[in-house]
Structures are given as structure tokens and as C-alpha cells.
C-alpha positions in Angstrom: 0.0 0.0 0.0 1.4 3.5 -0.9 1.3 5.2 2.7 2.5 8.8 3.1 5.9 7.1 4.7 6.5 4.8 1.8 5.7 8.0 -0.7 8.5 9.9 1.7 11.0 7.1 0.9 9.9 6.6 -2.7 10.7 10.2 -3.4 14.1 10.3 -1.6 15.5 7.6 -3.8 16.7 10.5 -5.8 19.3 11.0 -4.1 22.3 8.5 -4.0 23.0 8.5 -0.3 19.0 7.6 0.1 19.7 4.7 -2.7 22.3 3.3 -0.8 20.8 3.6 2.4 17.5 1.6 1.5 19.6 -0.5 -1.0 16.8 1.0 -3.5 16.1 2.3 -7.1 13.6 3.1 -9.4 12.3 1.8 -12.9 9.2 3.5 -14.5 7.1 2.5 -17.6 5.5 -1.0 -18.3 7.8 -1.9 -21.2 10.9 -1.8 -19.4 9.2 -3.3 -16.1 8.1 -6.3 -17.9 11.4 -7.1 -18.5 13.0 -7.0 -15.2 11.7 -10.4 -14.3 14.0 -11.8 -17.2 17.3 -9.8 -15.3 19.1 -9.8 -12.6 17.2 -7.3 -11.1 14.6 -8.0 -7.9 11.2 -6.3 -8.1 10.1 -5.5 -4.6 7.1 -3.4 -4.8 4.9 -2.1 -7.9 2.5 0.9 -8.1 0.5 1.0 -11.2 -2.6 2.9 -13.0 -3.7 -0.7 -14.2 -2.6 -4.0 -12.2 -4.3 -6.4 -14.1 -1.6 -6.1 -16.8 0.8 -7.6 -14.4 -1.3 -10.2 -13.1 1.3 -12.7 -13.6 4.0 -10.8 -12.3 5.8 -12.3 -8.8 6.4 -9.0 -7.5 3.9 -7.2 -5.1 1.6 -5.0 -6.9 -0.6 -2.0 -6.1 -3.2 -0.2 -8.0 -2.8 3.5 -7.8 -4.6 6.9 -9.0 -2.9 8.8 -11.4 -2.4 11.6 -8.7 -0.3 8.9 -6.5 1.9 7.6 -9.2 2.7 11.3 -10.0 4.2 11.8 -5.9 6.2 9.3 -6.3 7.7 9.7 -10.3 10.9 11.5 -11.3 9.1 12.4 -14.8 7.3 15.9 -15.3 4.7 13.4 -17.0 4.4 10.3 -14.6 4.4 6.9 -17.2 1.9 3.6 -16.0 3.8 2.1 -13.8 6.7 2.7 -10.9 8.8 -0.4 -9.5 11.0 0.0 -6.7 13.7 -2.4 -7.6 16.5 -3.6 -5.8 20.1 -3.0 -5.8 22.0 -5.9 -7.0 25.7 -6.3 -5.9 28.2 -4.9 -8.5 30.9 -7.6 -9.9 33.0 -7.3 -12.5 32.5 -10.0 -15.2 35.5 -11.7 -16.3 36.9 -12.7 -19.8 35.3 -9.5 -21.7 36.8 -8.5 -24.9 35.5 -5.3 -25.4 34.4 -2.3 -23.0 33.9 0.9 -22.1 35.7 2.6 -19.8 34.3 6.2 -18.4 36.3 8.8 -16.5 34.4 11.0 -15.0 31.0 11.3 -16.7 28.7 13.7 -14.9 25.5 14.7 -16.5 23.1 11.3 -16.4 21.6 11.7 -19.5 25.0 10.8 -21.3 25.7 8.0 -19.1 22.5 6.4 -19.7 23.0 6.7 -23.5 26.2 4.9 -23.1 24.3 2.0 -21.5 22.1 2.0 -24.3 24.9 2.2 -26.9 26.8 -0.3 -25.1 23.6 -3.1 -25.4 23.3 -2.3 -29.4 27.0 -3.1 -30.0 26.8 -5.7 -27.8 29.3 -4.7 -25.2 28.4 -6.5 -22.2 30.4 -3.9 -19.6 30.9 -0.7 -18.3 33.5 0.5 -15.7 33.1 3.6 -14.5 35.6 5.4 -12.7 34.3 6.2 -9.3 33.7 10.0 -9.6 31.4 9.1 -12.3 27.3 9.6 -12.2 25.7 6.9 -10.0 24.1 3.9 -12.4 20.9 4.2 -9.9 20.2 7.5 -10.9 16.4 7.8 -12.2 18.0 9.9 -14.9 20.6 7.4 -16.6 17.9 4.4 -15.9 15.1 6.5 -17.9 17.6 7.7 -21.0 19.3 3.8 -21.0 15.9 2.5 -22.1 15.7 -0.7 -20.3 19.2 -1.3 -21.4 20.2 -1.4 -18.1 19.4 -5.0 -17.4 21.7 -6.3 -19.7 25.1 -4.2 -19.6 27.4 -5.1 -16.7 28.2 -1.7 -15.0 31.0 -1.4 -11.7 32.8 1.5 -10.3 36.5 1.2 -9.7 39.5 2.6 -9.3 40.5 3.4 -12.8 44.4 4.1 -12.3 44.2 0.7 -10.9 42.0 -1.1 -13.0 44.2 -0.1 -16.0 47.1 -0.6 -14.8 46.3 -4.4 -14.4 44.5 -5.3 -17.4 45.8 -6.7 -20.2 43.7 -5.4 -22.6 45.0 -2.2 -24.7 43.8 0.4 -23.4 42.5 3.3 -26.4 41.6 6.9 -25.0 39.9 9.4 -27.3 41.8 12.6 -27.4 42.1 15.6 -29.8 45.6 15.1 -30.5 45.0 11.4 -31.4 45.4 9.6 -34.3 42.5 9.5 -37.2 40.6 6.7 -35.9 38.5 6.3 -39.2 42.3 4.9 -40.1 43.3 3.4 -37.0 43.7 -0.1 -36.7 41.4 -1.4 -33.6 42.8 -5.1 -31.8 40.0 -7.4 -31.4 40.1 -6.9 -27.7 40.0 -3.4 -26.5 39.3 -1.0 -23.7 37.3 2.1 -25.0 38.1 5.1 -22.6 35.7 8.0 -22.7 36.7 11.3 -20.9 34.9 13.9 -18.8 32.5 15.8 -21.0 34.5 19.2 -20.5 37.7 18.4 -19.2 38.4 14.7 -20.8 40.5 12.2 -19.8 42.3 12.9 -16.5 46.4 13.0 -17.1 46.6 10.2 -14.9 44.7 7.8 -17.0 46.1 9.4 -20.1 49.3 8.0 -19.2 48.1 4.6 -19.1 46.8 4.8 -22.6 47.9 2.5 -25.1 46.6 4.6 -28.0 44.6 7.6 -28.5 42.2 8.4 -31.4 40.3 11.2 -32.2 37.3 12.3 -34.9 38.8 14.4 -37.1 36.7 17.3 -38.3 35.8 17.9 -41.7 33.6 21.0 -41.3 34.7 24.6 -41.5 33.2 25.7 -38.4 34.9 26.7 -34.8 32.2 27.6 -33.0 31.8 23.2 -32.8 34.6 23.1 -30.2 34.0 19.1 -29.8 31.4 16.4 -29.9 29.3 15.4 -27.2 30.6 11.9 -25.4 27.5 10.0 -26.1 27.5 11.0 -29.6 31.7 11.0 -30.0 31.1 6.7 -29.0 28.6 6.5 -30.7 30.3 7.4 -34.1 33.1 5.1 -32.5 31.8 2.5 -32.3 30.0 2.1 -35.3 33.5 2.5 -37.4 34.5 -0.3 -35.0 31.8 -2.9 -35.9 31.1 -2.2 -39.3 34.7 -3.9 -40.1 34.1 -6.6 -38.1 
């Protein structure tokens, strides 16, 4: 039952620390709730305008008035259905060939996109470095498009995490080398910088390789491409030669 406490709890799940302290997150909109049951992902309570469509479901659900769903959504226009889904632990799977790696993304939107661009190309995981915008965020769950259940993402230590893998490591940078002409391994570590700063020196020095999209428009005032839409371009070069 939605109670005024449980809408109080609901709502704070904006906020990381509240995440983390309820071990909570939310999902909104039927189409990506009807697929949570096939993921690794724990349904533990439901709130929707019609619950007869999830009569099947194994999760508790709750019939609610439009007026509820809306105290308790993170969209200006509140979808069907909210689940309050649990945390699952974060491990790292092993023996991936190909991955992102992002340092330092901030703004949710771009993260989320990611995660969707990830599950297109097939890229089962994402390590993110661990100033990077939380996964849970209602933001990057809503923009990943229910791509979230099926793309591994961990926080780490990136310095770290580089150092030790024995994967090449391939930074984009503005200096680097045409990648429409570069010749990508079969195993690689993609590492995306910081939307306005890039790749932190640090990490820069771990790099195997750098690449960049070379510009062929005359304009300045396009001082770079967006991250989203920078591996995005990336990684469709990438696959269409494989």
C-alpha cells in the first residue's frame, strides 16, 4: 500500500545516499518493467494505473490513482507504472573483450546513452571510474531505455584497474590519431573522458593509444562532440569492419 511514509522514501530515492541507504532504485514504464523479471534485477514493490496487466507478475503490486503515481515519479509526466527495484551487488565479469571505460562522466543523460549504446553493439560492460554519475540514478535508468538489465556496470578505481588489465587500453583525445584509419585489436578497452575536461592526465598516461574524430567542417564555434555521440560514431567504425 502506498502510505505517506512509503511516498517519503519513494521520493528520496533521488538521491544516492538515500539509494544506498534503502539499498533501493527506481524503474518506471511497463515496457521496461516487464522485462526485469528476465534480469538480474529484484522487483520488490509495484505501483501501477492498471494491475491487471501484471497479473502474472511475482512482485507485489498495487493499484494506484494517477495523482499517487505522480508523488512518487521523477518524470514531469508520470508513465503507467513505478517499480521499486532492488540493488544488486556490483561484480565485474571476467573474460570481456570489449568495453567501455568512463572517466568522470557527470551529466546522467550521457551516461544512460552509453548504456544503451553499449547493449546495441553488444558490449556486455561498463566500468566507470568512481567520480562518475551513479548507475541508480532515475535519470541514466530513464535515458538507457531498459538497457540497463543487460550491460554489466562497476565503479573502480581506474588508475588501478588499467594498470592491471591486459587489454589495450584506447583513450579518445584531440591530438590522437585519425581513428577512421586506426587499426582497432580485437580486444579493446574504450576510454571515454569527462564531457568538458576529458581524460584525466593520470589515466592518459596509461593509454595505449589515442584516437580522435577528425573534423571535416569549416566551423569553430563546434569546439568538440558530445561523449555520447563521440562513441557512438566510434563505435559504429569499430563494428562495421568486423
Amino acid at each position: 500500500m502506498l502510505t505517506a511514509h512509503k511516498i517519503k522514501i519513494l521520493q528520496s530515492l533521488d538521491k544516492k545516499k538515500f539509494r544506498q541507504k534503502y539499498n533501493l532504485f527506481l524503474v518506471e514504464g511497463n515496457k521496461t518493467i516487464k522485462e526485469i523479471p528476465n534480469s538480474a534485477y529484484q522487483i520488490q514493490d509495484l505501483y501501477t494505473l492498471d494491475a491487471e496487466k501484471f497479473e502474472n507478475n511475482h512482485s507485489t503490486s498495487y493499484q494506484v490513482s494517477p495523482a499517487d503515481l505522480k508523488k512518487i515519479s521523477f518524470l514531469q509526466n508520470p508513465k503507467d507504472s513505478v517499480a521499486v527495484c532492488e540493488i544488486k551487488e556490483q561484480k565485474i565479469l571476467e573474460g570481456i573483450n570489449r568495453q567501455l571505460i568512463l572517466d568522470g562522466i557527470q551529466d546522467p543523460g550521457n551516461l544512460g546513452t552509453l548504456i544503451r549504446l553499449a547493449d546495441w553493439f553488444g558490449i556486455k560492460q561498463i566500468i566507470c571510474s568512481e567520480d562518475t554519475v551513479d548507475f541508480y540514478n532515475p535519470k541514466v535508468i530513464q535515458a538507457s531505455m531498459g538497457s540497463f538489465l543487460r550491460v554489466n556496470v562497476v565503479y573502480e578505481n581506474l588508475e588501478i584497474y588499467l594498470q592491471n588489465s591486459e587489454t589495450s587500453n584506447i583513450g579518445t583525445d584531440m591530438a590522437g590519431e585519425n581513428f577512421y584509419t586506426f587499426p582497432f585489436p580485437e580486444k579493446f578497452n574504450l576510454v571515454l573522458g569527462n564531457e568538458g575536461n576529458g581524460i584525466r592526465p593520470e589515466i592518459e598516461d596509461i593509454l595505449n593509444d589515442k584516437i580522435t574524430i577528425p573534423r571535416f567542417g569549416n566551423s569553430k564555434a563546434t569546439e568538440s562532440l558530445n561523449v555520447s555521440m563521440a562513441a557512438g560514431i566510434i563505435l559504429g567504425q569499430i563494428f562495421s569492419k568486423k
